[in-house]
C-alpha positions as CSV (number, residue, x, y, z in Angstrom):
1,X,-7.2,-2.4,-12.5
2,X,-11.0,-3.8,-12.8
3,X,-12.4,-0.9,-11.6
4,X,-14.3,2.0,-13.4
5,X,-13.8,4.9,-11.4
6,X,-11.2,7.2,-13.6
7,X,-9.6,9.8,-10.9
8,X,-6.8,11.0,-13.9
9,X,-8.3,14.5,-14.5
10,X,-8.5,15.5,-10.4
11,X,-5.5,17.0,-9.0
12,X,-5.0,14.8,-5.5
13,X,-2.3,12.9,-3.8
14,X,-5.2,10.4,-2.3
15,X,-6.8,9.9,-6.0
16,X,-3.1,9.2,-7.3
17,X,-2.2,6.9,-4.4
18,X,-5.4,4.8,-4.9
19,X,-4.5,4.8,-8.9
20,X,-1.9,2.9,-7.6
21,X,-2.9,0.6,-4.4
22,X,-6.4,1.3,-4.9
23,X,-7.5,-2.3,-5.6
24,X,-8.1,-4.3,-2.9
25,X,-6.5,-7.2,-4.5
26,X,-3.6,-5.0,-4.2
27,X,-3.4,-4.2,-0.7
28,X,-3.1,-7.7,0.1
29,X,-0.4,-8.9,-2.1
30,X,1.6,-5.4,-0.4
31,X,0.3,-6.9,2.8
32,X,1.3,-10.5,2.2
33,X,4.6,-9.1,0.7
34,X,5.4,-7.3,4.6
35,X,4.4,-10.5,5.9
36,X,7.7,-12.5,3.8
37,X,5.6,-13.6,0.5
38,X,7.4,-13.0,-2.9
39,X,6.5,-15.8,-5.4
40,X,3.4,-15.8,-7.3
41,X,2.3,-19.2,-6.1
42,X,2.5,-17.8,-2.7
43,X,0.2,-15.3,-3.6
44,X,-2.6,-17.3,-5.2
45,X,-2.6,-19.7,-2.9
46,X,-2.4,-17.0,0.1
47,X,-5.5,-15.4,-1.4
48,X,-7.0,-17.3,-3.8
49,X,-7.3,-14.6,-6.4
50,X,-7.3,-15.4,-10.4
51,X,-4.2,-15.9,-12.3
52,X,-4.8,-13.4,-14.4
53,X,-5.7,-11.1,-12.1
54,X,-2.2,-11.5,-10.0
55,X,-0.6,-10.9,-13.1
56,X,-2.0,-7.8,-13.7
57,X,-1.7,-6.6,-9.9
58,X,2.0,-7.7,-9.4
59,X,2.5,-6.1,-13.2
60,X,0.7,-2.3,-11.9
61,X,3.1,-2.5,-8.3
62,X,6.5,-3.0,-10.5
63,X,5.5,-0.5,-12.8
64,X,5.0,2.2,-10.1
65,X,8.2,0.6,-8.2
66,X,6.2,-0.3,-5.2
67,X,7.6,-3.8,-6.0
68,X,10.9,-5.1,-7.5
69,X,11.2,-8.2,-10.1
70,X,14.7,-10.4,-9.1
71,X,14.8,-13.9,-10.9
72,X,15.2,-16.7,-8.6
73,X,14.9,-19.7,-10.9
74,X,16.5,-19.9,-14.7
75,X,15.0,-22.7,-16.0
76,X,12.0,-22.1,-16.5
77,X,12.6,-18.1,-15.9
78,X,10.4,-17.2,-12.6
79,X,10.6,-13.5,-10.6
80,X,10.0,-12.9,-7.0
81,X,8.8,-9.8,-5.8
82,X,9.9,-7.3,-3.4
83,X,9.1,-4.4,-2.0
84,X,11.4,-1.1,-2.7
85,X,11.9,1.7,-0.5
86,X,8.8,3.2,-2.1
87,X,6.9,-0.3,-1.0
88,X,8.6,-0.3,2.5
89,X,6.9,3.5,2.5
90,X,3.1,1.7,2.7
91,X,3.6,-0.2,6.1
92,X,2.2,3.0,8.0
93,X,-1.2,2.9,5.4
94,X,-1.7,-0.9,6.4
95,X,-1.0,-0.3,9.8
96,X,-3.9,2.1,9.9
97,X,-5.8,0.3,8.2
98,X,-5.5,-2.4,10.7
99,X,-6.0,-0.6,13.2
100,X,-9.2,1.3,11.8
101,X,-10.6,-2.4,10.8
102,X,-10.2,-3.8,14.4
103,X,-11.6,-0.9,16.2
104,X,-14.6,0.0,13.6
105,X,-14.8,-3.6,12.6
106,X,-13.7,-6.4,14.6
107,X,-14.8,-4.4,17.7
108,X,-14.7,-6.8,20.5
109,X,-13.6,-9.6,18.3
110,X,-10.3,-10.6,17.9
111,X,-8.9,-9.4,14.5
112,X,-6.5,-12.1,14.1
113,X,-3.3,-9.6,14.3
114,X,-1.8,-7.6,17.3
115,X,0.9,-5.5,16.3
116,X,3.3,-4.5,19.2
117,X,6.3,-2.2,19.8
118,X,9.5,-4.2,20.3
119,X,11.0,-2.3,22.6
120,X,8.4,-1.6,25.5
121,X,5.7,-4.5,24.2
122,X,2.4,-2.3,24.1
123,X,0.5,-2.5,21.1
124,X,1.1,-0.5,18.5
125,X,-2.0,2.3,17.9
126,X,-1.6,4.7,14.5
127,X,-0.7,8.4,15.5
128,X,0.4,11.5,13.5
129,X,2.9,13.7,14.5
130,X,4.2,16.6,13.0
131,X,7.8,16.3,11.8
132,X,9.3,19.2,13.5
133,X,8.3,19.1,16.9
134,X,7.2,15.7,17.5
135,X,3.7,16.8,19.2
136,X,0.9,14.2,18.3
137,X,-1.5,16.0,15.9
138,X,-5.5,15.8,16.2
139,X,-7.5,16.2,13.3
140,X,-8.4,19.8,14.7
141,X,-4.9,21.4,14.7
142,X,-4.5,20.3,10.7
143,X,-5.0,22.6,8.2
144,X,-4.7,22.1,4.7
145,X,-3.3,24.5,2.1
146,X,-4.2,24.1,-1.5
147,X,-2.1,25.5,-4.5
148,X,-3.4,26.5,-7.6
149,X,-1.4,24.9,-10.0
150,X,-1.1,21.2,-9.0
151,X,-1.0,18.7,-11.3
152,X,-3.7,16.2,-12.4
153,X,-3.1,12.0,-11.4
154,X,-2.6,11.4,-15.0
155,X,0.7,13.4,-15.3
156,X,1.8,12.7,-12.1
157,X,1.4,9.1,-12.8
158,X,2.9,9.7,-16.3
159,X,6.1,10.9,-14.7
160,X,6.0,8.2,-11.6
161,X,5.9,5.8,-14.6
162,X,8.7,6.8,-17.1
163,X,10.8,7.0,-13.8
């Protein structure tokens, strides 16, 4: 994807998630894609970014199924993109990321975006909580637990990619 870093011989969930979405080209066609865009022209014109480079972006998302190709036009054949379930998955990663860029960022600036919560109409801060009981979890009470045979990015990619 342009870049020259090569993470397929390390055995990590965060070196095979930014195999995927580690472009930043990327997270803004994912982003634009939450936001209602699915046509390629929509995209470049959204961002600005080369054709070529699009191409090869929208190409990398389908073939980890973050996106989904459906033809909307016959003549000439043209796709629009997606997201799957898989894609759907990401809006808790932008949503940090959001949050991280107007707090660390923006600051006292307006970021442009304030997400909210529906129901009650506060805005929406990123939290994680354990699965079980619910309890918001600090970056003290984690601990993490390493196995010994994990795979490498490479053949977990391998596998996310004949799938």
């Amino acid at each position: 994807m342009g870049r020259t870093a090569d993470y397929s011989r390390q055995s990590c969930s965060i070196a095979a998630t930014l195999e995927v979405i580690g472009d930043p080209w990327t997270l803004l066609v994912i982003r634009d894609a939450f936001q209602g865009v699915s046509r390629f022209e929509q995209w470049q014109e959204r961002l600005g970014v080369a054709r070529n480079v699009l191409a090869a972006r929208l190409k990398t998302l389908v073939a980890h199924g973050v996106l989904e190709p459906r033809l909307y036009s016959e003549r000439p054949p043209r796709n629009e993109y997606v997201l799957t379930q898989k894609g759907k998955d990401l809006s808790d990663v932008l949503l940090t990321l959001h949050g991280w860029g107007s707090k660390h960022l923006y600051g006292d600036m307006d970021a442009g975006v304030v997400f909210t919560h529906k129901t009650c109409g506060s805005e929406l801060q990123s939290r994680m909580a354990c699965a079980c009981c619910g309890e918001i979890v600090q970056r003290r009470d984690i601990e993490a637990t390493f196995t010994a045979d994990r795979p490498t990015v490479a053949e977990v990619l391998a596998k996310d990619e004949a799938a």
